[in-house]
C-alpha positions in Angstrom: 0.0 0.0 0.0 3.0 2.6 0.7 4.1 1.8 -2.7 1.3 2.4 -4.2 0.9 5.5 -2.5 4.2 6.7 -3.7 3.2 6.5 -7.2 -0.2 7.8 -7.1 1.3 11.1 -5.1 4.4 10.8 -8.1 1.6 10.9 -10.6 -0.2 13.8 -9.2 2.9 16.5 -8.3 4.3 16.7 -12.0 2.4 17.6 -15.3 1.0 15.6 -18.2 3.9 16.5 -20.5 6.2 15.1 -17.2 4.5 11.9 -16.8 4.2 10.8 -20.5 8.4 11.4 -20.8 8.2 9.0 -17.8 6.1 6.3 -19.1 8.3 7.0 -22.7 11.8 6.5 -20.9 10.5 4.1 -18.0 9.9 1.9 -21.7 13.0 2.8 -22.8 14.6 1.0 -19.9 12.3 -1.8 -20.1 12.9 -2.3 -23.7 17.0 -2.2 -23.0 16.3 -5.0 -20.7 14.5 -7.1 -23.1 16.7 -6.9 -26.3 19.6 -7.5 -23.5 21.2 -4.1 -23.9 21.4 -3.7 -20.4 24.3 -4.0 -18.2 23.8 -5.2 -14.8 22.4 -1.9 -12.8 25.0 0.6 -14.6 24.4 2.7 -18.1 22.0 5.9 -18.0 18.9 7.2 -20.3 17.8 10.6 -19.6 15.4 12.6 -20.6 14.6 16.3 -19.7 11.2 17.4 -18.3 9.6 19.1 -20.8 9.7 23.1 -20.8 11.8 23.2 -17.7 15.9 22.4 -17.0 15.2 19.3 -15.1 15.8 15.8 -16.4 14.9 12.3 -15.5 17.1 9.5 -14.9 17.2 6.1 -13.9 16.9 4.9 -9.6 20.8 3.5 -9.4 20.6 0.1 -8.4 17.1 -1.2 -9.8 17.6 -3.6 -12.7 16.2 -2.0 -16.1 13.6 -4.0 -15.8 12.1 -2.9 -12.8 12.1 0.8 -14.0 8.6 2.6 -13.7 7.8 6.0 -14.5 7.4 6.6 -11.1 10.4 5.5 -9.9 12.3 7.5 -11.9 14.5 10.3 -10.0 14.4 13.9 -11.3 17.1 16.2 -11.2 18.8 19.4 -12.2 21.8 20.5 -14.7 24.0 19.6 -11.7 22.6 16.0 -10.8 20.9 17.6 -8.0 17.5 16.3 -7.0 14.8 18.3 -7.3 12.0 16.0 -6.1 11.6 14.0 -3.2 13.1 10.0 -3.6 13.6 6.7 -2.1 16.8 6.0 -4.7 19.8 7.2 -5.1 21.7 8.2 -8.5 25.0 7.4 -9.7 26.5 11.3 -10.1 28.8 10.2 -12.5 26.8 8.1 -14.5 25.1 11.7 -15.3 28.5 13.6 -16.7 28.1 12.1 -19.8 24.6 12.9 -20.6 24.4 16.4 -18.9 27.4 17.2 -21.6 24.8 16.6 -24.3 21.7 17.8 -23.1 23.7 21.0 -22.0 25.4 21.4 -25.3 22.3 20.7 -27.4 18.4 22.0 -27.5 17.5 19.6 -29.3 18.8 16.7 -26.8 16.2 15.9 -24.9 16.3 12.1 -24.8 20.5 11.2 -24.3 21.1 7.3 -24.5 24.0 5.7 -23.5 25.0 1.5 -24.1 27.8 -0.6 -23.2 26.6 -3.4 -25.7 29.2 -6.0 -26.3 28.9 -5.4 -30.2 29.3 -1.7 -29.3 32.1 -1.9 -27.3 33.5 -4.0 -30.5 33.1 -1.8 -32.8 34.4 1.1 -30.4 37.7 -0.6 -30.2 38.4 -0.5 -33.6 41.0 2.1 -35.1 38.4 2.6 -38.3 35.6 3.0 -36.6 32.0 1.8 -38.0 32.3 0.5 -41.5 29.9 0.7 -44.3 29.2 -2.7 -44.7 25.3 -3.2 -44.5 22.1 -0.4 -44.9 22.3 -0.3 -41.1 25.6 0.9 -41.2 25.1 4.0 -44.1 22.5 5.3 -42.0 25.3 7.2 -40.4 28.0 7.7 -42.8 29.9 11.1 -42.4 27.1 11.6 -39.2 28.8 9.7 -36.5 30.6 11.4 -33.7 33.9 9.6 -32.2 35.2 10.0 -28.7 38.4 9.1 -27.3 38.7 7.0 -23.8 39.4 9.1 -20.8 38.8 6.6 -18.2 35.9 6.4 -16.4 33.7 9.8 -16.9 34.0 11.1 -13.6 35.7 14.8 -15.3 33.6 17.6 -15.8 36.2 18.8 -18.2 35.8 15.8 -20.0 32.4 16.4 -20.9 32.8 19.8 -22.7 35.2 17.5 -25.2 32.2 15.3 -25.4 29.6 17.3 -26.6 32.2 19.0 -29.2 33.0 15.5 -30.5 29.1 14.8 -30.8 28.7 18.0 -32.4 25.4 17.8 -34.3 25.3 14.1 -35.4 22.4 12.0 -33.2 24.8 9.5 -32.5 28.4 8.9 -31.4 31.2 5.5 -30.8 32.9 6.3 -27.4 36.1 4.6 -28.1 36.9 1.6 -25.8 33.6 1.8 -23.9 30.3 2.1 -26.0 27.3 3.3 -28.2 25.7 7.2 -27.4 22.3 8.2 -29.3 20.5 11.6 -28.7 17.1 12.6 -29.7 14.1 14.7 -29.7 12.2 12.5 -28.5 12.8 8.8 -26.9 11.1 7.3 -29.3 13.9 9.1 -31.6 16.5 8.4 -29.0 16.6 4.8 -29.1 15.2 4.1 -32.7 18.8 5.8 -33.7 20.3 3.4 -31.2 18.7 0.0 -32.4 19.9 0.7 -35.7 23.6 1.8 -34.5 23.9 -1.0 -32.5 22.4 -3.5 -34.7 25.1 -1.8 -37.6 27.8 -3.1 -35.2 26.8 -6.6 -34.5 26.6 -6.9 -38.6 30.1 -5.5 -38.6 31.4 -7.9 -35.9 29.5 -10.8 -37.5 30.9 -9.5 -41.1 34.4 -9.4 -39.9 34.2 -13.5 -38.6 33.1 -14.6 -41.5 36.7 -15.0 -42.9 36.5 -13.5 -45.9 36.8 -10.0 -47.6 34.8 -7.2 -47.3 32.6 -5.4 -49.3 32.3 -1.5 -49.0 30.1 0.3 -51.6 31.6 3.7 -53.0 31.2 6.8 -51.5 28.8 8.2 -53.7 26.3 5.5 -52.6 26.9 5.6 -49.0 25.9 8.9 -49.0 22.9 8.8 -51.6 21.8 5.8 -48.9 22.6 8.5 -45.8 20.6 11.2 -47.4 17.3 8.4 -48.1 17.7 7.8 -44.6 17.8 12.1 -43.6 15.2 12.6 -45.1 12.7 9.3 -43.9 10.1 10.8 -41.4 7.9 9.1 -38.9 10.2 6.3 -38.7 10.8 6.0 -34.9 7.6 7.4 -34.2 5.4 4.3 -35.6 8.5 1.8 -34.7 7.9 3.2 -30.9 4.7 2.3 -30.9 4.8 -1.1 -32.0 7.3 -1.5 -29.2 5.1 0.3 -26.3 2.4 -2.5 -27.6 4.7 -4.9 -27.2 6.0 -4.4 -23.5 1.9 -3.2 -22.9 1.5 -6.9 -23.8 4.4 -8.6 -21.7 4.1 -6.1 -18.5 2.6 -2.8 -18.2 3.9 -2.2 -14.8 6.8 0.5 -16.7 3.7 3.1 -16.8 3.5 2.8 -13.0 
């Protein structure tokens, strides 16, 4: 019953615009879990409150799968909270995404893997290849960020958002996948496609034998189709919010 309680008095201090970002990044969480993108209680995806300079993030310590919109913790530019919670935060998990949502408007989903084929791909000297549709997607509009060490720097962050600059996604060498967005739904569409680019890579490279890159020319006809594609994300999104709405709704709690 306290539980409960908590999330109905969650649900009734922040506004409609608030909640639905919950419920869309509590998803985004859920759906991390499912596809196995997770890893263990560590990796962030945050999203800001709309029409204010707050953001939400992820309880430290709950499994993705256990992530409900109300559980979510809300906090400022700083990784200050802002609202009342049971959970705790990992501060430096935050560093890398308040250097995008800090250094870009439009930022207002920031995700942030440590996939095994993303970490792959990430410790390659040439980066993310051409070698499938996946992979052209992002051709000349890929950001690449050299390893630091853990991002515990504030300093570091400024380097990250330059290295971003205005591409929706970026390989952070030797450690993993980052996807930015207006939306979540735009957030991790960008992400399923980066990541699932990498495993093709990784899978491309075992097969033994040589590799076929098409010519420049066609990589970026293929980037531009995908530039200029709209509603994409937005109808993929909701076939997945059907899907977890059909396996556990609980996330919208």
């Amino acid at each position: 019953m306290a539980e409960a309680a908590t999330k109905i008095r969650v649900r009734d201090m922040v506004s409609d615009a608030e909640w639905q970002q919950r419920e869309d990044l509590a998803a985004c969480y859920r759906l991390l879990a499912h596809y196995g993108w997770d890893d263990w209680v560590f990796t962030h995806n945050t999203a800001r409150v709309p029409d204010t300079e707050h953001f939400l993030i992820n309880p430290f310590g709950l499994k993705f799968n256990e992530v409900t919109a109300s559980s979510l913790v809300k906090i400022d530019r700083e990784g200050n909270k802002v609202m009342d919670s049971p959970y705790p935060i990992l501060q430096a998990g935050f560093i890398v995404h308040s250097a995008i949502h800090l250094g870009r408007d439009d930022a207002h989903c920031v995700m942030h893997t440590h996939t095994k084929a993303g970490c792959a791909v990430g410790a390659q000297e040439l980066g993310l290849l051409m070698l499938n549709q996946k992979s052209m997607e992002f051709y000349n509009r890929l950001g690449y960020h050299d390893y630091e060490g853990i991002a515990d720097n504030l300093e570091e962050r400024d380097r990250m958002a330059k290295n971003l600059g205005l591409h929706k996604a970026m390989i952070m060498r030797n450690h993993g996948l980052l996807s930015v967005g207006d939306t979540v739904a735009q957030a991790f569409g960008t992400m399923r496609r980066l990541h699932e680019a990498c495993e093709i890579q990784v899978m491309a490279q075992a097969g033994g034998s040589a590799l076929m890159v098409p010519s420049p020319k066609t990589c970026e006809h293929a980037a531009r189709q995908f530039d200029n594609i709209r509603g994409l994300n937005e109808t993929a999104w909701a076939a997945e919010l059907r899907m977890l709405d059909g396996i556990d709704p609980s996330f919208r709690d």
